[in-house]
N, C-alpha and C positions, 0 to 999 in steps of 0.2 A: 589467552582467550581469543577466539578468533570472531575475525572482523563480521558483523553484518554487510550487505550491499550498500544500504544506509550509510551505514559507519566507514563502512570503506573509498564511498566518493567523493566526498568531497577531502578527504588526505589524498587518493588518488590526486585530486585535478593541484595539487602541488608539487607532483612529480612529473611533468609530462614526459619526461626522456625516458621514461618507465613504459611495459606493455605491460598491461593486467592479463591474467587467463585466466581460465573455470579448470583445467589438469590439475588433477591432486586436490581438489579442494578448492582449489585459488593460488596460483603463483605471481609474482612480479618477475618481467626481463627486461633486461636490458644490454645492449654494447656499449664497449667502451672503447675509445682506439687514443694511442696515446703518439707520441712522438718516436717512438723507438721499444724494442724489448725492454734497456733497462728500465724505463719509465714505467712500461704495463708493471715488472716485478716491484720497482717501488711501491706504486699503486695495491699491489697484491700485498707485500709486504707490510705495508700500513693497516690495511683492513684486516690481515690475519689478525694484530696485535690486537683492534678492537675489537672483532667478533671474539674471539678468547677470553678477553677479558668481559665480556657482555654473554656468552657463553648461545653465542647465536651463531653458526657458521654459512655461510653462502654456500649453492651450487657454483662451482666456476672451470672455465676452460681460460687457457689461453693459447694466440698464435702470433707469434712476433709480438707486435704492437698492440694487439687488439685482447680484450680480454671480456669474455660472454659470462652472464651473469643469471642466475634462476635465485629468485625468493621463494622461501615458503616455510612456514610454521609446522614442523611434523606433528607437535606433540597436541596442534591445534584443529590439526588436519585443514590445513588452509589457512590463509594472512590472518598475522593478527600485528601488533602494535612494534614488537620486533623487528619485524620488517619494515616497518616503515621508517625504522627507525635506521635501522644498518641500510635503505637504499638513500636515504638523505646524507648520514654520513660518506657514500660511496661517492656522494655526489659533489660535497663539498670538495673530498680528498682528491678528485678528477679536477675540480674548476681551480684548485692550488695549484697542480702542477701543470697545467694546461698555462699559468702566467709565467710558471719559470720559462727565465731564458736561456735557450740551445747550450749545452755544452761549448765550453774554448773551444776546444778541435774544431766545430761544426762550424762556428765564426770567424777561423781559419781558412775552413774552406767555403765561403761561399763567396 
């Protein structure tokens, strides 16, 4: 079911790292930039498992380190609960690996 403007702000004002839009209905975006490639594909690789298994898939790009992100409920034609749900998990999944620390090698070399 997709969100009201109502409905949608104040869930909005507890994602701030999120951009809302009106394209399509109503999208969420966001970036993400991580420590390195493997970390973004971590990142990716985590959230595939849960968007499959919640049967919600994200728009995404990635380049090196950074990995760009579009929300949006097709079958809703714009945000509905979904989404807000797979961008809180995305968020959590980013502020986990953001506290690992650097790879040996990299503690090696600095």
């Amino acid at each position: 079911m997709r969100l009201s403007p109502t409905q949608l702000q104040p869930l909005l004002a507890r994602l701030p790292d999120w951009q809302a839009g009106t394209e399509r209905g109503g999208v969420l975006s966001r970036s993400f930039v991580f420590r390195d490639f493997a970390q973004a594909m971590g990142f990716m690789c985590q959230i595939a498992v849960h968007a499959e298994k919640h049967d919600h898939h994200p728009e995404w790009s990635n380049v090196y380190n950074r990995v760009d992100v579009t929300l949006t409920t097709h079958d809703a034609d714009g945000l509905s609960l979904r989404d807000i749900r797979l961008a809180r998990t995305m968020d959590q999944v980013a502020a986990a690996l953001a506290l690992q620390a650097p790879p040996t090698e990299e503690l090696a070399h600095a």
